[in-house]
N, C-alpha and C positions, 0 to 999 in steps of 0.2 A: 606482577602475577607469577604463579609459579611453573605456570608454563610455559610461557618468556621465557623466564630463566634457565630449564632444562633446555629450549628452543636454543639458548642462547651460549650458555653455562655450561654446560655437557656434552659436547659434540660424540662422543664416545657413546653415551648411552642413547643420542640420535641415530648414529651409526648401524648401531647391534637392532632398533625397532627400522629402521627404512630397509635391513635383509628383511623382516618380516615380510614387509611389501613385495619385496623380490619374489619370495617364495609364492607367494601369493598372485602375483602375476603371474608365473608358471603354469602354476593351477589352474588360475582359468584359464589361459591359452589352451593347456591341453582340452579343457572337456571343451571348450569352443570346436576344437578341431573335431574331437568325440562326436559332438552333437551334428555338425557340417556331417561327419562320414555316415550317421546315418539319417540325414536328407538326404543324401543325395542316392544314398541304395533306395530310398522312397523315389526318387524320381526316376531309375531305370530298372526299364517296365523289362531288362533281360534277367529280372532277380525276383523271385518268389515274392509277394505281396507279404508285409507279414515281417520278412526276413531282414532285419535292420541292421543285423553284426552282433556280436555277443560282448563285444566291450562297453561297458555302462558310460552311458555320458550324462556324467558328473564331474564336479571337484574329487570322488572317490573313484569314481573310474580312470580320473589320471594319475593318480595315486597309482593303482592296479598297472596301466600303464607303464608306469615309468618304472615298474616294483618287474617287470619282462624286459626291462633295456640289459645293455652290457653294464656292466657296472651298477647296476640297480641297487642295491642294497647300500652303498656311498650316497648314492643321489637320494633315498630315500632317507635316509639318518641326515643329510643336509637339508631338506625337505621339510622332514618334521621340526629339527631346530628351529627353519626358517617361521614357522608355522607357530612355534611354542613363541618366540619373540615376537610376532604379529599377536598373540590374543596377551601378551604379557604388554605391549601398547596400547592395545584397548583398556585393559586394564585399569593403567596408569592414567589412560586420558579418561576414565569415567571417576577413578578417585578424589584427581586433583582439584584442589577451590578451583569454585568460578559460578555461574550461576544455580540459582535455585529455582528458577521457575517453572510450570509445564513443559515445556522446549527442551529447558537445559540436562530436565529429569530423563523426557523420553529418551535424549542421547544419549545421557549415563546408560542406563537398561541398553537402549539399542548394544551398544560397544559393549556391555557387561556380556549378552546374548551370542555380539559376535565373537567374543574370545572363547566361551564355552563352546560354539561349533570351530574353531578351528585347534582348540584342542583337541577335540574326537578325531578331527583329521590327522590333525600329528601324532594319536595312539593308533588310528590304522597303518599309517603308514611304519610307526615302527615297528609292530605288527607283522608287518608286509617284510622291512627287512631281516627280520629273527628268521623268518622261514616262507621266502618268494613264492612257495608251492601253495600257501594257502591263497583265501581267496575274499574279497571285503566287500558287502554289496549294501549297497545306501536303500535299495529298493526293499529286500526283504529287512532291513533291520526297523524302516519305518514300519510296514506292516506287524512286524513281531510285534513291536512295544507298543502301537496302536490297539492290536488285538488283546493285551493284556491288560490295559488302561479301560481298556472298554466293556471289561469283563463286569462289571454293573452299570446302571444310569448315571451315577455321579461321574463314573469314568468317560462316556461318553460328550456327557456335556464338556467334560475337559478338552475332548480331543476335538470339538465343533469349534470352540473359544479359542480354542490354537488356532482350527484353522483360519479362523477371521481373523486372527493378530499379522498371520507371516500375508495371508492377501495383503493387509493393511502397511504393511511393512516391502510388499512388491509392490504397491500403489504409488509409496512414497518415494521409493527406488526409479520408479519408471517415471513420477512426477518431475524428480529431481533431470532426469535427461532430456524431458521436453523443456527444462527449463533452462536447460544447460547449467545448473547450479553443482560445480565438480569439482572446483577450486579452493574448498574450505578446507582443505586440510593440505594446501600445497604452496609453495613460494614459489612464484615463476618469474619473480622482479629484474632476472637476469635473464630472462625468454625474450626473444625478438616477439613482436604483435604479432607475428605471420606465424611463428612458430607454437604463439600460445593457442592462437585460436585451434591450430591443429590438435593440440591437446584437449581443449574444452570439450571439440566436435568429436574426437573419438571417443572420453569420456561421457558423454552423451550419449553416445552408441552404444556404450557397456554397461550404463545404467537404465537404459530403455530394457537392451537383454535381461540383465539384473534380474528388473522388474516385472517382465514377463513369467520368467523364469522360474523366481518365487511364486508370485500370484499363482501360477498353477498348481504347485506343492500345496498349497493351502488351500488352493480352491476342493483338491482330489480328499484333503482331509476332513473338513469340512462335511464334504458327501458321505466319505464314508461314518461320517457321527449323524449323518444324516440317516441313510440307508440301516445305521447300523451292521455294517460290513466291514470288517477289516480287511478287507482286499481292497477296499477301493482305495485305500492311505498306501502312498506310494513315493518315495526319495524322486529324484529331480528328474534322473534315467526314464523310470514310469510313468512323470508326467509326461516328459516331451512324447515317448513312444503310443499313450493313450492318443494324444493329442495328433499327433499323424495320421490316425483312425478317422478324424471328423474331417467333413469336408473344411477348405481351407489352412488343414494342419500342419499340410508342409510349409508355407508360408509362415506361420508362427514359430514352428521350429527353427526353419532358418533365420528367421531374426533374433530369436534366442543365441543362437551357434553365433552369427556374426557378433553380435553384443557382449558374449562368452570372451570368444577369441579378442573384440575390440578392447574389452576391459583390461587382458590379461595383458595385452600392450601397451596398454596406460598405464599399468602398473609400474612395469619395466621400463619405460622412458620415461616414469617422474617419482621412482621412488628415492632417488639421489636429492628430492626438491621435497619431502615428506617433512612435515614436523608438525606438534600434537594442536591439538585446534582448538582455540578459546572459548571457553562454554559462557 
Protein backbone atom coordinates (compact mmCIF):
# COMPACT_ATOMS: atom_id res chain seq x y z
CA UNK A 1 0.00 0.00 0.00
CA UNK A 2 1.20 3.29 -0.67
CA UNK A 3 0.66 4.59 2.45
CA UNK A 4 2.78 1.94 4.32
CA UNK A 5 5.28 2.87 2.36
CA UNK A 6 5.33 6.76 2.94
CA UNK A 7 4.42 5.49 6.78
CA UNK A 8 7.35 3.45 6.44
CA UNK A 9 9.70 4.72 3.63
CA UNK A 10 9.91 8.34 4.20
CA UNK A 11 10.33 9.26 7.69
CA UNK A 12 11.33 12.97 6.59
CA UNK A 13 8.22 13.60 4.72
CA UNK A 14 6.34 11.95 8.19
CA UNK A 15 8.32 14.40 9.90
CA UNK A 16 7.36 17.76 8.12
CA UNK A 17 3.13 16.42 8.18
CA UNK A 18 3.23 15.46 12.25
CA UNK A 19 4.63 19.58 12.65
CA UNK A 20 1.34 20.10 10.99
CA UNK A 21 -0.43 18.40 13.82
CA UNK A 22 1.69 20.44 16.18
CA UNK A 23 0.47 23.41 14.85
CA UNK A 24 -2.72 22.35 15.07
CA UNK A 25 -2.61 21.48 18.40
CA UNK A 26 -1.69 24.85 19.31
CA UNK A 27 -4.60 26.14 17.72
CA UNK A 28 -6.91 24.47 19.43
CA UNK A 29 -5.42 24.85 22.87
CA UNK A 30 -5.54 28.51 22.37
CA UNK A 31 -9.35 29.00 21.37
CA UNK A 32 -10.03 26.11 24.02
CA UNK A 33 -8.63 28.60 26.39
CA UNK A 34 -10.47 31.64 24.36
CA UNK A 35 -13.74 29.82 24.66
CA UNK A 36 -13.14 28.74 28.89
CA UNK A 37 -12.28 32.93 29.30
CA UNK A 38 -15.49 33.74 28.03
CA UNK A 39 -17.43 31.13 30.26
CA UNK A 40 -16.36 32.07 32.70
CA UNK A 41 -16.88 36.14 32.32
CA UNK A 42 -20.58 34.41 31.82
CA UNK A 43 -20.45 33.01 35.11
CA UNK A 44 -19.33 36.21 37.19
CA UNK A 45 -22.33 37.94 37.74
CA UNK A 46 -19.42 41.20 38.87
CA UNK A 47 -19.17 41.58 34.91
CA UNK A 48 -21.99 43.21 32.68
CA UNK A 49 -24.30 40.44 31.28
CA UNK A 50 -23.54 40.58 27.58
CA UNK A 51 -19.74 41.41 28.10
CA UNK A 52 -17.70 38.16 27.15
CA UNK A 53 -14.10 39.80 26.19
CA UNK A 54 -13.45 41.03 22.70
CA UNK A 55 -11.07 38.21 21.68
CA UNK A 56 -12.88 35.79 19.41
CA UNK A 57 -12.93 32.20 20.43
CA UNK A 58 -11.99 30.34 17.64
CA UNK A 59 -8.99 28.71 15.74
CA UNK A 60 -8.94 32.43 14.29
CA UNK A 61 -8.93 34.10 17.39
CA UNK A 62 -5.84 32.29 18.50
CA UNK A 63 -4.38 33.21 15.57
CA UNK A 64 -5.19 37.00 16.63
CA UNK A 65 -3.94 35.86 19.73
CA UNK A 66 -0.78 34.88 19.42
CA UNK A 67 -0.43 37.63 16.18
CA UNK A 68 -0.27 40.35 20.18
CA UNK A 69 2.49 38.04 21.86
CA UNK A 70 6.14 39.06 21.88
CA UNK A 71 7.56 37.66 19.09
CA UNK A 72 4.23 37.34 17.26
CA UNK A 73 4.98 37.67 13.76
CA UNK A 74 7.85 34.40 14.13
CA UNK A 75 5.20 32.40 15.78
CA UNK A 76 2.81 33.37 13.40
CA UNK A 77 4.98 32.59 10.01
CA UNK A 78 5.84 29.20 12.05
CA UNK A 79 2.20 28.76 12.64
CA UNK A 80 1.10 29.14 9.17
CA UNK A 81 3.77 26.80 7.78
CA UNK A 82 2.68 24.41 10.51
CA UNK A 83 -0.82 24.75 9.13
CA UNK A 84 0.19 24.71 5.28
CA UNK A 85 1.77 21.17 6.06
CA UNK A 86 -1.25 19.83 8.01
CA UNK A 87 -3.75 20.67 4.86
CA UNK A 88 -0.75 19.56 2.47
CA UNK A 89 -1.32 15.84 4.78
CA UNK A 90 -4.68 15.97 4.25
CA UNK A 91 -4.05 16.33 0.94
CA UNK A 92 -1.99 13.54 0.43
CA UNK A 93 -4.01 11.20 2.58
CA UNK A 94 -7.24 11.92 0.46
CA UNK A 95 -5.12 11.28 -3.06
CA UNK A 96 -3.47 8.21 -2.23
CA UNK A 97 -4.93 4.52 -3.50
CA UNK A 98 -6.89 2.82 -1.20
CA UNK A 99 -10.52 2.33 -1.03
CA UNK A 100 -13.32 3.38 -3.15
CA UNK A 101 -16.26 2.89 -1.40
CA UNK A 102 -19.02 5.34 0.37
CA UNK A 103 -16.78 5.53 3.58
CA UNK A 104 -13.61 5.73 1.86
CA UNK A 105 -14.98 8.79 -0.57
CA UNK A 106 -16.70 10.75 2.46
CA UNK A 107 -12.98 10.66 4.01
CA UNK A 108 -11.23 11.68 0.93
CA UNK A 109 -13.80 15.00 0.76
CA UNK A 110 -13.82 15.20 4.53
CA UNK A 111 -9.67 15.70 4.53
CA UNK A 112 -9.93 17.50 0.95
CA UNK A 113 -12.51 20.11 3.11
CA UNK A 114 -10.12 19.99 6.08
CA UNK A 115 -7.11 21.13 4.27
CA UNK A 116 -9.00 23.97 2.43
CA UNK A 117 -9.94 25.36 5.95
CA UNK A 118 -6.72 25.19 7.45
CA UNK A 119 -5.27 26.97 4.48
CA UNK A 120 -7.46 30.08 5.16
CA UNK A 121 -6.05 29.78 8.59
CA UNK A 122 -2.51 29.83 7.36
CA UNK A 123 -3.38 33.05 5.00
CA UNK A 124 -4.82 34.89 8.02
CA UNK A 125 -2.27 34.17 10.04
CA UNK A 126 0.21 35.43 7.42
CA UNK A 127 -1.74 38.15 7.09
CA UNK A 128 -1.63 38.84 10.78
CA UNK A 129 2.23 38.76 10.58
CA UNK A 130 2.74 41.28 7.37
CA UNK A 131 1.12 43.88 9.54
CA UNK A 132 -0.02 42.71 13.59
CA UNK A 133 -2.11 46.05 13.62
CA UNK A 134 -4.70 44.47 11.48
CA UNK A 135 -7.33 42.43 12.55
CA UNK A 136 -9.08 38.70 11.28
CA UNK A 137 -12.52 37.95 12.43
CA UNK A 138 -14.14 34.34 11.52
CA UNK A 139 -17.50 35.86 12.60
CA UNK A 140 -18.00 38.75 10.09
CA UNK A 141 -16.34 36.89 7.23
CA UNK A 142 -18.94 33.95 7.54
CA UNK A 143 -21.78 36.56 7.59
CA UNK A 144 -20.19 38.59 4.58
CA UNK A 145 -19.98 35.69 2.15
CA UNK A 146 -23.32 34.24 3.57
CA UNK A 147 -25.00 37.48 2.75
CA UNK A 148 -23.53 37.46 -0.75
CA UNK A 149 -24.43 33.67 -1.54
CA UNK A 150 -27.71 34.59 -0.44
CA UNK A 151 -28.30 37.31 -2.60
CA UNK A 152 -30.96 35.00 -4.75
CA UNK A 153 -32.99 31.73 -3.90
CA UNK A 154 -30.46 29.41 -5.40
CA UNK A 155 -27.89 31.05 -3.14
CA UNK A 156 -29.79 30.50 -0.22
CA UNK A 157 -30.56 26.93 -0.60
CA UNK A 158 -26.61 26.74 -0.93
CA UNK A 159 -26.00 28.13 2.30
CA UNK A 160 -29.10 25.76 4.16
CA UNK A 161 -27.29 22.58 2.47
CA UNK A 162 -23.94 23.80 3.94
CA UNK A 163 -25.42 24.13 6.80
CA UNK A 164 -26.74 20.44 7.23
CA UNK A 165 -23.32 19.11 5.85
CA UNK A 166 -20.93 20.82 8.71
CA UNK A 167 -24.13 19.61 11.46
CA UNK A 168 -23.64 16.29 9.80
CA UNK A 169 -19.98 16.41 9.86
CA UNK A 170 -20.31 17.77 14.08
CA UNK A 171 -22.49 14.68 14.50
CA UNK A 172 -19.81 12.58 13.18
CA UNK A 173 -17.06 14.39 15.14
CA UNK A 174 -19.12 14.10 18.46
CA UNK A 175 -20.25 10.49 17.44
CA UNK A 176 -16.69 9.47 17.05
CA UNK A 177 -15.96 10.76 21.02
CA UNK A 178 -18.85 8.86 22.39
CA UNK A 179 -17.31 6.11 20.86
CA UNK A 180 -13.92 6.85 21.67
CA UNK A 181 -13.05 5.94 18.07
CA UNK A 182 -9.42 8.54 18.04
CA UNK A 183 -6.83 6.07 17.08
CA UNK A 184 -7.18 5.73 13.24
CA UNK A 185 -4.79 7.82 12.48
CA UNK A 186 -2.15 7.27 15.36
CA UNK A 187 0.39 4.33 16.33
CA UNK A 188 0.58 4.01 20.12
CA UNK A 189 2.22 0.31 19.91
CA UNK A 190 4.96 1.68 21.95
CA UNK A 191 2.14 3.33 24.74
CA UNK A 192 1.99 1.71 28.06
CA UNK A 193 -2.23 0.51 28.21
CA UNK A 194 -2.40 3.17 31.17
CA UNK A 195 -0.84 5.62 28.98
CA UNK A 196 -2.97 5.01 25.96
CA UNK A 197 -6.28 4.90 27.41
CA UNK A 198 -5.34 8.53 28.70
CA UNK A 199 -4.96 9.48 25.22
CA UNK A 200 -8.11 7.84 23.72
CA UNK A 201 -10.08 9.53 26.85
CA UNK A 202 -8.89 12.85 26.12
CA UNK A 203 -9.23 12.51 22.45
CA UNK A 204 -12.79 11.81 23.18
CA UNK A 205 -13.09 14.80 25.05
CA UNK A 206 -11.82 16.92 21.87
CA UNK A 207 -14.10 15.34 19.73
CA UNK A 208 -17.18 15.56 21.81
CA UNK A 209 -16.07 19.55 21.78
CA UNK A 210 -15.33 19.13 18.13
CA UNK A 211 -18.60 18.06 17.53
CA UNK A 212 -20.46 20.42 19.51
CA UNK A 213 -18.74 23.08 18.17
CA UNK A 214 -19.31 22.55 14.61
CA UNK A 215 -22.82 21.33 14.88
CA UNK A 216 -23.51 24.90 16.11
CA UNK A 217 -21.83 26.80 13.09
CA UNK A 218 -24.02 24.91 10.92
CA UNK A 219 -26.97 24.77 12.91
CA UNK A 220 -26.63 29.04 13.03
CA UNK A 221 -26.25 28.67 9.09
CA UNK A 222 -28.78 26.65 8.49
CA UNK A 223 -31.32 29.29 10.21
CA UNK A 224 -30.04 31.93 8.71
CA UNK A 225 -30.96 30.22 4.89
CA UNK A 226 -33.88 29.56 6.94
CA UNK A 227 -34.79 33.13 8.22
CA UNK A 228 -33.18 34.31 5.24
CA UNK A 229 -30.90 36.56 7.32
CA UNK A 230 -27.51 36.90 6.95
CA UNK A 231 -26.85 37.70 10.33
CA UNK A 232 -27.90 34.75 11.66
CA UNK A 233 -24.56 32.76 9.76
CA UNK A 234 -21.91 33.22 12.18
CA UNK A 235 -17.92 31.74 12.57
CA UNK A 236 -17.52 29.49 15.80
CA UNK A 237 -16.96 32.81 18.22
CA UNK A 238 -20.87 33.77 17.36
CA UNK A 239 -22.04 30.44 17.82
CA UNK A 240 -20.68 29.80 21.24
CA UNK A 241 -21.49 33.68 22.27
CA UNK A 242 -25.37 33.11 20.81
CA UNK A 243 -25.48 30.06 22.64
CA UNK A 244 -24.55 31.56 26.26
CA UNK A 245 -27.85 33.70 25.55
CA UNK A 246 -30.15 30.26 26.02
CA UNK A 247 -30.85 28.86 29.05
CA UNK A 248 -28.18 26.02 29.60
CA UNK A 249 -25.60 27.75 27.36
CA UNK A 250 -22.86 28.12 29.65
CA UNK A 251 -22.86 24.44 30.08
CA UNK A 252 -22.47 23.88 26.36
CA UNK A 253 -19.98 26.36 25.96
CA UNK A 254 -17.91 25.07 28.42
CA UNK A 255 -17.84 21.72 27.11
CA UNK A 256 -16.95 23.06 23.77
CA UNK A 257 -13.83 25.10 25.54
CA UNK A 258 -12.81 21.90 27.62
CA UNK A 259 -12.98 19.72 24.36
CA UNK A 260 -11.09 22.80 22.39
CA UNK A 261 -8.42 22.85 24.91
CA UNK A 262 -8.66 18.64 25.28
CA UNK A 263 -8.11 18.32 21.52
CA UNK A 264 -5.26 20.72 21.37
CA UNK A 265 -3.51 18.45 23.88
CA UNK A 266 -3.93 15.44 22.05
CA UNK A 267 -2.57 16.87 19.47
CA UNK A 268 0.70 17.82 21.14
CA UNK A 269 1.13 14.45 22.95
CA UNK A 270 0.52 12.24 19.80
CA UNK A 271 1.58 14.08 16.96
CA UNK A 272 5.23 12.46 17.34
CA UNK A 273 2.91 8.83 16.92
CA UNK A 274 0.88 10.59 13.51
CA UNK A 275 0.97 8.64 10.24
CA UNK A 276 -1.40 8.82 7.21
CA UNK A 277 -4.55 6.33 7.75
CA UNK A 278 -5.44 3.50 5.31
CA UNK A 279 -8.64 4.14 3.52
Amino acid sequence: MARARINSEHPAVMRLGRAGWFAKGVVYAIAGYLAAAITFREWDTSITPGSNGSQEASPTGAINTIAGTTGGSLLLWALAMGMLLYSAWRVTAAVLPGGHGADAMAHRVGYLVSAIVYVTFAVSAISLADDRSSDVNGNTTVTDLSSSVMANTTGRVVIGVIGVIIVAVGLYRLSKGVRFDVTDELDLSNFSVRRTQWMVRLGAVGEVGRGIGIGLVGFFLFRSAMTYDAAEATGLDGALRRTLTHSGGVAVVGVVAVGFAAYGVFCLLTFTRRRLETL
